[in-house]
TORFIDREN-243839 format. One record per residue: x, y, z of N, C-alpha, C, O, CB in turn; residue number from 1. Coordinates in Angstrom, 3 decimals, padded with zeros to 6 digits. Glycine has a CB too. Layout:
X_Y_Z_X_Y_Z_X_Y_Z_X_Y_Z_X_Y_Z_NUM
...
This chain:
-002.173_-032.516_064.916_-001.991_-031.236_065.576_-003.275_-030.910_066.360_-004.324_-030.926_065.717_-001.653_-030.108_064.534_1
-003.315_-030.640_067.563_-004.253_-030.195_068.237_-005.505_-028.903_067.751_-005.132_-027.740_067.598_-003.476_-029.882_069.265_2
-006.775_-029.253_067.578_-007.439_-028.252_067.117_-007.018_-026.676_067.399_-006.685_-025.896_066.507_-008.632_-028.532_067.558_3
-007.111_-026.285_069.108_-006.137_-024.539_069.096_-005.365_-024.660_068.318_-005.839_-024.338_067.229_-005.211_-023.918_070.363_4
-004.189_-025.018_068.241_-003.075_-024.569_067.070_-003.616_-024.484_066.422_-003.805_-023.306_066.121_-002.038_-025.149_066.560_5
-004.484_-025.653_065.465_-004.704_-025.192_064.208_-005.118_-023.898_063.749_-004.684_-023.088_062.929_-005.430_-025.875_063.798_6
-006.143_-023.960_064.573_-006.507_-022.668_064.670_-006.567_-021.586_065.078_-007.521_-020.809_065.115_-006.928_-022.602_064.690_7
-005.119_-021.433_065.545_-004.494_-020.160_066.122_-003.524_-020.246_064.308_-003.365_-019.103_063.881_-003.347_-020.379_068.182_8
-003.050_-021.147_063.519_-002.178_-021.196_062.765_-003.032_-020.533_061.301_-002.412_-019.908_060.440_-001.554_-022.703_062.816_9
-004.518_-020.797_061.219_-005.356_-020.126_060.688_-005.396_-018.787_060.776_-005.401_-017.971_059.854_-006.260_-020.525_060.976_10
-005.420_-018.632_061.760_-005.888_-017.073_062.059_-004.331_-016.292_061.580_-004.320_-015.283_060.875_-006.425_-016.750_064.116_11
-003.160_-016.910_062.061_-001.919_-016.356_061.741_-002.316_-016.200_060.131_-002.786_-015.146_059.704_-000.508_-017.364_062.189_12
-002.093_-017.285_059.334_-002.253_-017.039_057.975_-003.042_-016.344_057.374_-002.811_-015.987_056.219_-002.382_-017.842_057.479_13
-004.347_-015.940_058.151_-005.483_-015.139_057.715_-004.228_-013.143_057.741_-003.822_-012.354_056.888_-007.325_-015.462_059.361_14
-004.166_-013.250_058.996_-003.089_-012.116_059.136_-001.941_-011.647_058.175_-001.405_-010.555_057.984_-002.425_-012.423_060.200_15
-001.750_-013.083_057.568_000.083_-012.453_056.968_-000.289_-012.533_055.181_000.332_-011.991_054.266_002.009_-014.090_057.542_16
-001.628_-013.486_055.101_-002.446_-013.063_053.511_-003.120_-011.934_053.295_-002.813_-011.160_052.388_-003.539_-013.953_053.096_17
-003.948_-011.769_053.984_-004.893_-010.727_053.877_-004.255_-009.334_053.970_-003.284_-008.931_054.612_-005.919_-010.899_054.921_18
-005.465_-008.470_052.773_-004.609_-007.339_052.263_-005.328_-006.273_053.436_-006.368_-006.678_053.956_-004.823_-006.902_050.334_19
-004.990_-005.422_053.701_-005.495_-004.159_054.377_-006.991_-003.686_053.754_-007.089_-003.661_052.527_-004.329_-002.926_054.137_20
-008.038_-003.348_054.493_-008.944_-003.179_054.133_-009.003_-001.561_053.012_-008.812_-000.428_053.453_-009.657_-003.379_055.383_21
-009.199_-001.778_052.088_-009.434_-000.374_051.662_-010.262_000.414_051.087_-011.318_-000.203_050.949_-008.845_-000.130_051.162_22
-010.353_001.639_050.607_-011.628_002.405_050.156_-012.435_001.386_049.277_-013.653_001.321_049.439_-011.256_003.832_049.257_23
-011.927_000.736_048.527_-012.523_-000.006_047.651_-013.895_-000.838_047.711_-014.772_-001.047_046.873_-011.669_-000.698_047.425_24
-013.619_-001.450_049.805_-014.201_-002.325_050.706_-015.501_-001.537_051.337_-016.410_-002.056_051.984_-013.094_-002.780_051.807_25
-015.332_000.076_050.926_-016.365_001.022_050.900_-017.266_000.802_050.240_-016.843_000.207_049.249_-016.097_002.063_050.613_26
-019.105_001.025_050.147_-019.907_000.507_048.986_-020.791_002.003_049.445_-020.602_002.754_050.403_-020.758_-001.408_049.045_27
-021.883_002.064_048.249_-022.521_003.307_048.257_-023.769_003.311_047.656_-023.790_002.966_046.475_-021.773_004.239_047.683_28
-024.967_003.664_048.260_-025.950_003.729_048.029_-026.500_005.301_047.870_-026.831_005.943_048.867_-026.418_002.933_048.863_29
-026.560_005.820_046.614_-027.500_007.156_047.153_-028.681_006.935_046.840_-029.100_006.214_045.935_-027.220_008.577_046.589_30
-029.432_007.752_047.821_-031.173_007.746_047.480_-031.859_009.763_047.490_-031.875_010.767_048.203_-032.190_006.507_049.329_31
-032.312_009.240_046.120_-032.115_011.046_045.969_-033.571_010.546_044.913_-033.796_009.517_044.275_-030.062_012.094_044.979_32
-034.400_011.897_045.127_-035.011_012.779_045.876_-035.506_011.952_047.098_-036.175_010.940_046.890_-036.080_013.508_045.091_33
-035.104_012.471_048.776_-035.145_011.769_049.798_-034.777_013.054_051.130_-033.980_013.988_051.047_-034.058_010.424_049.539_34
-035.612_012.701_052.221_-035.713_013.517_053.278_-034.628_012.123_054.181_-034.520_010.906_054.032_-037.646_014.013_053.823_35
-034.118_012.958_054.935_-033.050_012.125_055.749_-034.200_011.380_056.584_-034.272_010.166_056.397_-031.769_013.121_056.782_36
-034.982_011.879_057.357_-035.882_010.793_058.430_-036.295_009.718_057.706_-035.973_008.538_057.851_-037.300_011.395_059.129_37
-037.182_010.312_056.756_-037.424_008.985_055.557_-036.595_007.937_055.657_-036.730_006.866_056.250_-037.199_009.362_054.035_38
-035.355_008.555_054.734_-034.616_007.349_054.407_-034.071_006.792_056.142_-033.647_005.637_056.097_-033.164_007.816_053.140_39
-034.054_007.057_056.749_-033.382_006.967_058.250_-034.515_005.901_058.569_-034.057_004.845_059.005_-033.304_008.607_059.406_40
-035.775_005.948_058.456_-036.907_005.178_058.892_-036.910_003.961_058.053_-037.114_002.859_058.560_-038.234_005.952_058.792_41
-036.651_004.144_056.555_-036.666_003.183_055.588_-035.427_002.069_056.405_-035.565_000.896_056.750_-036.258_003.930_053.893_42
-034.331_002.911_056.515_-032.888_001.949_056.821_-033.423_000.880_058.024_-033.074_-000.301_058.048_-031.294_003.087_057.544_43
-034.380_001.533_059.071_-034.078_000.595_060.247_-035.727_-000.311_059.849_-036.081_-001.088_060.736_-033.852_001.611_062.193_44
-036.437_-000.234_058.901_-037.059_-000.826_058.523_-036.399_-002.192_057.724_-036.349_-003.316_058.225_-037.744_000.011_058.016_45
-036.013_-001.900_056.657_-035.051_-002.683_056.460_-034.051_-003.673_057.079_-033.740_-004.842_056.854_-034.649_-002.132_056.112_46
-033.715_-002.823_057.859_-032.592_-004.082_058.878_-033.696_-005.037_059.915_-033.318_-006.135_060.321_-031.164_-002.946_060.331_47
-035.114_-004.476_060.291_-036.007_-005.153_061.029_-036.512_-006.187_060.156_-036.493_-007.276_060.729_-037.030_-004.308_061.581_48
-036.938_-006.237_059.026_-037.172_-006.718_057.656_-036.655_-007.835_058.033_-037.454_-008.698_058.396_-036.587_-006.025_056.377_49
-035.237_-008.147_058.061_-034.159_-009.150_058.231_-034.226_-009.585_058.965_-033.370_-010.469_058.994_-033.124_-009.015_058.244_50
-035.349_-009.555_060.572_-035.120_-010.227_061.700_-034.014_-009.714_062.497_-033.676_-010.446_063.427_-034.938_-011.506_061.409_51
-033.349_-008.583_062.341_-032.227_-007.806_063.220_-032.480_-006.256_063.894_-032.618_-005.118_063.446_-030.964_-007.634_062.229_52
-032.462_-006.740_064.907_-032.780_-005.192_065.625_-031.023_-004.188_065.590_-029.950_-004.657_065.971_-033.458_-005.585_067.823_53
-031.260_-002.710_064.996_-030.402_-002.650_065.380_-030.095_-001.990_066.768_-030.981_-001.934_067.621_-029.982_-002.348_064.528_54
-028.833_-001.489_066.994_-028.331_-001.344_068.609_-028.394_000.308_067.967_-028.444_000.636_066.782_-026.405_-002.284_069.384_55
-028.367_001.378_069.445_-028.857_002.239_069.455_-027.944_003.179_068.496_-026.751_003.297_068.776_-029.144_002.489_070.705_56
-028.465_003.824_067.413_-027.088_004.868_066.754_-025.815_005.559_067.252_-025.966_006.314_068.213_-027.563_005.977_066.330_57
-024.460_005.403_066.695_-023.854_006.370_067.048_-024.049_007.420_066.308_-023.917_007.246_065.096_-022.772_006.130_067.169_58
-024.427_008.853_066.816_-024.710_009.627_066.209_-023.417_010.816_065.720_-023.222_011.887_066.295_-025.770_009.961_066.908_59
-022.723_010.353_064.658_-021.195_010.865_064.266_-021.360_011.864_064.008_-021.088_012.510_065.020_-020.390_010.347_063.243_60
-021.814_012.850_062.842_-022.501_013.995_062.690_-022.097_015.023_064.022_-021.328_015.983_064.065_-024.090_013.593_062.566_61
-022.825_014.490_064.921_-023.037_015.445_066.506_-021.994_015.377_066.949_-021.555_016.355_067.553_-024.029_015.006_067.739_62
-021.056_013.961_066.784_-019.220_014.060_067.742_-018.617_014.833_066.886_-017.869_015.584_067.512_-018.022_012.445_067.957_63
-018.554_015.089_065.377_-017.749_015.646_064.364_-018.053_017.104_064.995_-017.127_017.685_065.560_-018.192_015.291_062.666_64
-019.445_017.762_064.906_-019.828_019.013_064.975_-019.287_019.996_066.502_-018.797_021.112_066.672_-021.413_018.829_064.804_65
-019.775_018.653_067.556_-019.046_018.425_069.205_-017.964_018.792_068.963_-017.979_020.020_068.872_-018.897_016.955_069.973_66
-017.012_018.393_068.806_-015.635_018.125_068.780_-014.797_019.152_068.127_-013.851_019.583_068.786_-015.424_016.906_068.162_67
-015.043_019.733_066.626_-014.540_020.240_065.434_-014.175_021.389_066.229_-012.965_021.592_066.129_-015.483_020.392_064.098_68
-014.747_022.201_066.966_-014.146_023.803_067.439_-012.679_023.418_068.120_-011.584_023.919_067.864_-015.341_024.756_068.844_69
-012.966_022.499_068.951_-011.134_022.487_069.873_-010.373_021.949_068.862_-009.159_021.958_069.065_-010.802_021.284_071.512_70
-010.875_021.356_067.543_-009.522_021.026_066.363_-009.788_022.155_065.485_-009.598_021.985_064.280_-009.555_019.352_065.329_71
-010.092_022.990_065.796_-010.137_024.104_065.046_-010.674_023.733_063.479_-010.235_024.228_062.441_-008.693_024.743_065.109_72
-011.524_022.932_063.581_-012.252_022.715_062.342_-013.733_023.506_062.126_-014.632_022.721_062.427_-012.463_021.188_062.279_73
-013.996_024.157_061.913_-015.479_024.940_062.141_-016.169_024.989_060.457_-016.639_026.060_060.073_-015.173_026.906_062.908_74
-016.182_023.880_059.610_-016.741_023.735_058.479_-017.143_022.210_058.619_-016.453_021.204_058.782_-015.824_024.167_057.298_75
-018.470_022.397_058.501_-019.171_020.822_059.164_-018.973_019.602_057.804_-019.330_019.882_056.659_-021.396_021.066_059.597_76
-018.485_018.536_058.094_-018.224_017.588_056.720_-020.174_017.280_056.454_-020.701_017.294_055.341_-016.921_015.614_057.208_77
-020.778_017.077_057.519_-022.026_016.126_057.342_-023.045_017.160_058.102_-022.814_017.757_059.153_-021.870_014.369_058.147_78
-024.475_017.232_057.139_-025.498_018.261_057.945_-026.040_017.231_058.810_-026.507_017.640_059.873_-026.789_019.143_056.996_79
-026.100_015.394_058.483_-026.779_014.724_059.371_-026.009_013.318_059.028_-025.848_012.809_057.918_-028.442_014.840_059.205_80
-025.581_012.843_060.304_-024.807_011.222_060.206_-025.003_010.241_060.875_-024.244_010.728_061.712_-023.573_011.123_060.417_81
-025.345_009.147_061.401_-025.505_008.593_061.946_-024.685_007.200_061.397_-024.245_007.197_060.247_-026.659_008.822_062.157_82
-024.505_006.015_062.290_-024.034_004.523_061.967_-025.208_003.834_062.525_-025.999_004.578_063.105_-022.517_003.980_062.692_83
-025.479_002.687_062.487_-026.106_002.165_063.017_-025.681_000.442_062.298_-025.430_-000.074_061.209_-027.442_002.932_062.949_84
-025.829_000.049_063.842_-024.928_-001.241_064.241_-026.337_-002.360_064.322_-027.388_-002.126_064.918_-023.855_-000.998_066.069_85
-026.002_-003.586_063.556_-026.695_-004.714_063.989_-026.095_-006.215_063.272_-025.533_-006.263_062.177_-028.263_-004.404_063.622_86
-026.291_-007.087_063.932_-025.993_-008.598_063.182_-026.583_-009.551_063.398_-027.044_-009.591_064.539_-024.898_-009.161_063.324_87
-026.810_-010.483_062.704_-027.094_-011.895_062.327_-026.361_-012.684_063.074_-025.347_-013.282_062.713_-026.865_-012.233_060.976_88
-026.832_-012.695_064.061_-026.563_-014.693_064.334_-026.063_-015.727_063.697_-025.084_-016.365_064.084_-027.586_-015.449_064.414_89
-026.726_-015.953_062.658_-026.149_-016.896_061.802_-025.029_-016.889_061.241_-024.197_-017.795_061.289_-026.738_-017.066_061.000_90
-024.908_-015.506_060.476_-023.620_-015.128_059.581_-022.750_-015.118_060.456_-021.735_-015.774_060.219_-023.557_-013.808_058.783_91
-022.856_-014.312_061.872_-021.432_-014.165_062.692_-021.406_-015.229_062.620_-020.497_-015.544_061.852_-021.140_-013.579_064.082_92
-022.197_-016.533_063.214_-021.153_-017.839_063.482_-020.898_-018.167_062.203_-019.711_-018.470_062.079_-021.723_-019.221_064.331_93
-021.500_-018.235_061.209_-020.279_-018.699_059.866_-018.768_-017.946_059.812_-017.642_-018.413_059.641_-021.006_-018.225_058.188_94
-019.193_-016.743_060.007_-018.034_-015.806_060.187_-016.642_-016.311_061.036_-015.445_-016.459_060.792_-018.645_-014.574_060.930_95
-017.592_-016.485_062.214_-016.459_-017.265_063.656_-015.438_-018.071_062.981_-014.240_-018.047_062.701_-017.351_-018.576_064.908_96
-016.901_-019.082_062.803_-016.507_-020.786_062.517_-015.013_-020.603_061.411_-013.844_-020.932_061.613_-018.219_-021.858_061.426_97
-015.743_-019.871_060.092_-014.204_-019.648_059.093_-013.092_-019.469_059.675_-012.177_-020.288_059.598_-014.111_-018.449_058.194_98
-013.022_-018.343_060.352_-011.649_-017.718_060.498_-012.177_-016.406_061.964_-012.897_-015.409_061.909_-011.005_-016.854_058.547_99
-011.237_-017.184_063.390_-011.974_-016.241_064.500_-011.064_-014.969_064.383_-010.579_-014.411_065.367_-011.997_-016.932_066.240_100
-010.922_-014.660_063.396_-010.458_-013.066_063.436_-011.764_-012.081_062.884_-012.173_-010.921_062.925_-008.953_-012.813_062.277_101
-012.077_-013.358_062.372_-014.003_-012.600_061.530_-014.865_-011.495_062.579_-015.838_-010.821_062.243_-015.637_-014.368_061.343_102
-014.219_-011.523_063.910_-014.654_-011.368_065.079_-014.711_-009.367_064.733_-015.730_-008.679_064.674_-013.477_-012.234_066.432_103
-013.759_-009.063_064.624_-013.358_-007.462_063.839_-014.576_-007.418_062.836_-015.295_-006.528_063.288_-011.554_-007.368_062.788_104
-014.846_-007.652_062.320_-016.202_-007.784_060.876_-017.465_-007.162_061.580_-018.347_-006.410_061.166_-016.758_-009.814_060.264_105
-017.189_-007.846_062.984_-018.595_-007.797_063.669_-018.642_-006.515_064.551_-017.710_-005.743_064.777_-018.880_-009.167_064.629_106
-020.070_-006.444_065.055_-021.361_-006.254_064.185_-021.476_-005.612_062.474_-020.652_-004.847_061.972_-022.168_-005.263_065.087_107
-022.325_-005.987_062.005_-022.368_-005.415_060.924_-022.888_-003.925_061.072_-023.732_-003.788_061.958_-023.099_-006.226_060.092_108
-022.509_-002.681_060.305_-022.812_-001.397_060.409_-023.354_-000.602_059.093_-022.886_-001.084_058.062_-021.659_-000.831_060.914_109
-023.903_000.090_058.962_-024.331_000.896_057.742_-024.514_002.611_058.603_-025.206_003.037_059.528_-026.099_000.081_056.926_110
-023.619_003.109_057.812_-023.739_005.131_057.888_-025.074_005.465_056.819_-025.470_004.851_055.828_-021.810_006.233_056.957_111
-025.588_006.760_057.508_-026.462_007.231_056.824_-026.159_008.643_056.835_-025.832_009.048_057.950_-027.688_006.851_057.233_112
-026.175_009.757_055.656_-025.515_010.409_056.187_-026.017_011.784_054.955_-025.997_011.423_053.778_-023.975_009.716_056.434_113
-026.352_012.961_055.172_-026.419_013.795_054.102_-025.393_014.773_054.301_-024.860_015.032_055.380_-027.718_014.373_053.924_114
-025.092_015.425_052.932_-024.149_016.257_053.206_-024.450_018.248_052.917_-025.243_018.593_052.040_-022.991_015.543_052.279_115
-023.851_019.099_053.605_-023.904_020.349_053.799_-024.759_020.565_052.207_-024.388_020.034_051.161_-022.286_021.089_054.154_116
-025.732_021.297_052.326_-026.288_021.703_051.202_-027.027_021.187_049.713_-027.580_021.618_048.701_-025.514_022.210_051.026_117
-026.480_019.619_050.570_-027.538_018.787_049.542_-028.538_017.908_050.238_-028.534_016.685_050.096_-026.735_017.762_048.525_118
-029.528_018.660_051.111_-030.484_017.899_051.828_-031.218_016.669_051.096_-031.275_015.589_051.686_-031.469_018.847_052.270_119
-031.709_016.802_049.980_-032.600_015.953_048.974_-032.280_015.212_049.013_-033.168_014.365_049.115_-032.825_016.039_047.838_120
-030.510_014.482_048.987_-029.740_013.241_048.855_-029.384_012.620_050.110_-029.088_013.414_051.004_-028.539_013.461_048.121_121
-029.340_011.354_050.398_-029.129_010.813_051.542_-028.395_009.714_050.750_-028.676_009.087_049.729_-030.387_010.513_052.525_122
-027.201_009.716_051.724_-026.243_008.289_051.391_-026.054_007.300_052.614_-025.842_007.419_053.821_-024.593_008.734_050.934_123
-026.300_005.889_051.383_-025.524_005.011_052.956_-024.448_004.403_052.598_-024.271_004.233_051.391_-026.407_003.693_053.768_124
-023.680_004.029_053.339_-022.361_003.552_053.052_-022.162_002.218_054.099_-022.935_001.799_054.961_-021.205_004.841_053.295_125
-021.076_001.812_053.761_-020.988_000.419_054.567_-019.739_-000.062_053.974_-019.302_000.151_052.843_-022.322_-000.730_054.355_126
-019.201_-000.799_055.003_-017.910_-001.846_054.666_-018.576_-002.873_054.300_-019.694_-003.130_054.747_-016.838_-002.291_055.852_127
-017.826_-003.737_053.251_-018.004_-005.227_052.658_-017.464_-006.029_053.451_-016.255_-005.957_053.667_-017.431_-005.535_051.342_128
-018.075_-006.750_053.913_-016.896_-008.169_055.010_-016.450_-008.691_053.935_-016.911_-009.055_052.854_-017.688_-009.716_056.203_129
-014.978_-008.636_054.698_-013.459_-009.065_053.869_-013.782_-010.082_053.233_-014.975_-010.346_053.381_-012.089_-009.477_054.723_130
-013.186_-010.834_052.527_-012.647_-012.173_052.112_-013.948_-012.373_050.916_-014.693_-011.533_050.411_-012.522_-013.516_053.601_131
-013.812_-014.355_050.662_-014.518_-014.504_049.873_-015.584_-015.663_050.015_-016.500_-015.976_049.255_-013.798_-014.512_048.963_132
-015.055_-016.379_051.610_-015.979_-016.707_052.196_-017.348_-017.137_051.957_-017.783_-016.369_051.099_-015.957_-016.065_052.687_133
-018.334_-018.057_052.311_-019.635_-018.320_052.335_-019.848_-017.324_053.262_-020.945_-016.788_053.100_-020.103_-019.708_052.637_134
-019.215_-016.890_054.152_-019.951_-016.039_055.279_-019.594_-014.491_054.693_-020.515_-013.746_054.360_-019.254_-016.376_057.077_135
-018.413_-014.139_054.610_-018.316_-012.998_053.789_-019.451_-012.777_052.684_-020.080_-011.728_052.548_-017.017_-013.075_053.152_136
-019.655_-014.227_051.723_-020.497_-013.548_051.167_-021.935_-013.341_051.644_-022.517_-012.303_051.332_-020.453_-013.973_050.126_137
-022.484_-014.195_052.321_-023.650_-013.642_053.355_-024.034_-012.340_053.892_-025.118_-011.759_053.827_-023.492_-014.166_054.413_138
-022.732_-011.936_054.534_-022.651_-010.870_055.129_-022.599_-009.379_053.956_-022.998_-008.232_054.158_-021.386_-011.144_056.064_139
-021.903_-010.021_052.655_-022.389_-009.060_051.587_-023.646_-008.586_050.920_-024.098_-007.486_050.603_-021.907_-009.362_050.772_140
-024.111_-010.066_050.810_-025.575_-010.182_050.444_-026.586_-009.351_051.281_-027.444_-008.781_050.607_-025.981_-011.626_050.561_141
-026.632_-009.214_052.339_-027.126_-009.129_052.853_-027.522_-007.651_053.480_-028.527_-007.216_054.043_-026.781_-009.943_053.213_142
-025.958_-006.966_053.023_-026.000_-005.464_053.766_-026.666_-005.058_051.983_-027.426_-004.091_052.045_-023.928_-004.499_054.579_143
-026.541_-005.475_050.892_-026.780_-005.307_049.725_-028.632_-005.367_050.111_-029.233_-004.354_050.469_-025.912_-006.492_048.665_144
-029.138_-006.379_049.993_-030.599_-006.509_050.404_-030.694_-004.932_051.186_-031.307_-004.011_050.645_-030.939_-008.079_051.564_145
-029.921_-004.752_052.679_-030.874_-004.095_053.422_-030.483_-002.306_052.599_-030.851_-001.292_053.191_-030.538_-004.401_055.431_146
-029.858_-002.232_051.473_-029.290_-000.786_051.243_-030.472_-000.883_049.978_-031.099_000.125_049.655_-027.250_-000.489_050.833_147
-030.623_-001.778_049.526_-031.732_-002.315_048.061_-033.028_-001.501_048.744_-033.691_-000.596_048.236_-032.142_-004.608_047.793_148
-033.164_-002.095_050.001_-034.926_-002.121_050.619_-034.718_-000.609_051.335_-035.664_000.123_051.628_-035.484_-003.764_052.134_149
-033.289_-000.276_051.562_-033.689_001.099_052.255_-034.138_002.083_050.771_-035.228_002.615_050.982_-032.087_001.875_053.322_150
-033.725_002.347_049.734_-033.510_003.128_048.403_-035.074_002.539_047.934_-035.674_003.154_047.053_-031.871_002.620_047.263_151
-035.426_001.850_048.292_-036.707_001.461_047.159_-037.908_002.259_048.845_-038.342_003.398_048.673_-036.929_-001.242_046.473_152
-038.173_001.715_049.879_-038.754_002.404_050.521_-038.790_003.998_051.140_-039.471_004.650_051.931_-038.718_001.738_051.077_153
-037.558_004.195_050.221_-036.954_006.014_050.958_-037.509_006.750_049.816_-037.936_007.876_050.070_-034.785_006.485_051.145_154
-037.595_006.267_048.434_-038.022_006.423_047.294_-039.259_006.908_047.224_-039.675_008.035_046.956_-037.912_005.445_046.693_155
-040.094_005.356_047.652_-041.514_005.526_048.165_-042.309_006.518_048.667_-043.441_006.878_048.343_-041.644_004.908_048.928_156
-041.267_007.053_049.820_-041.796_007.597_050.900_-042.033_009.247_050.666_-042.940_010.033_050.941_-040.855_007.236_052.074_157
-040.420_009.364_049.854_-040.351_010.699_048.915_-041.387_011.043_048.007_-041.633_012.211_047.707_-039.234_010.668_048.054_158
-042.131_009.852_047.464_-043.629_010.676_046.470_-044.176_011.192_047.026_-044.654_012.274_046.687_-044.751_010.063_045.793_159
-044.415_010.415_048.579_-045.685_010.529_049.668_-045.825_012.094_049.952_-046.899_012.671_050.120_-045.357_009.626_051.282_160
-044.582_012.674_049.978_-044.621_014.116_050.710_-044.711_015.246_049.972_-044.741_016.345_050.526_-043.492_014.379_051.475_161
């Protein structure tokens, strides 16, 4: 069989196995006692740490707050949110190479985010890349490392002040 098929026949099967991503695929880091810049400085320290720059924040927080009056929402979910997007080279192409639907996975992202009235606490959150993969697990390992190094330097930083 010609390599495309095959691997168009891959990617089908990746589609008709694979379960829907769900809350579960959610992971959670809190870092408490913590000033959001802190931990915000710790996070992109961390991802630099790794040899990955990330790409410029979407700042969600500000579209939620933007936005919420014309949906008639006027009770803010987040006092401060941000995503912030970056990836590995390496892992995406393991990622590719497995299965080119891995392509959705990419970039890797981590939220940072405090909520209404609990300034002290800062959370990050992040999706797990699917599957079970050498590259999935890379890509696990790895957002694990940079949520490890953000909580231990946000920590840090919190005595300082």
């Amino acid at each position: 069989m010609p390599r495309p098929l095959l691997t168009a026949l891959a990617a089908l099967a990746f589609l008709v196995t694979s379960p829907a991503a769900t809350a579960d695929d959610i992971r959670e880091q809190r870092i408490a006692p913590s000033r959001y810049a802190d931990a915000r400085e710790a996070l992109v320290d961390a991802i630099e740490a790794e040899g990955l720059m990330p790409s410029p924040p979407s700042v969600f927080g500000d579209m939620l707050a933007r936005t919420g009056p014309a949906l008639g929402e006027d009770k803010p979910v987040y006092a401060q949110a941000e995503v912030l997007h970056f990836c590995s080279a390496r892992i995406a192409w393991q990622m590719a190479k497995e299965n080119p639907l891995n392509v959705a996975q990419c970039p890797l992202s981590m939220a940072i985010f405090t909520l209404p009235g609990e300034p002290a606490t800062v959370y990050l959150a992040w999706r797990g890349a699917l599957g079970d993969s050498p590259g999935a697990r890379a890509a696990n390992a790895l957002l694990a490392r940079i949520a490890r190094q953000t909580a231990d330097n946000a920590g840090r930083a919190g005595i300082d002040h």
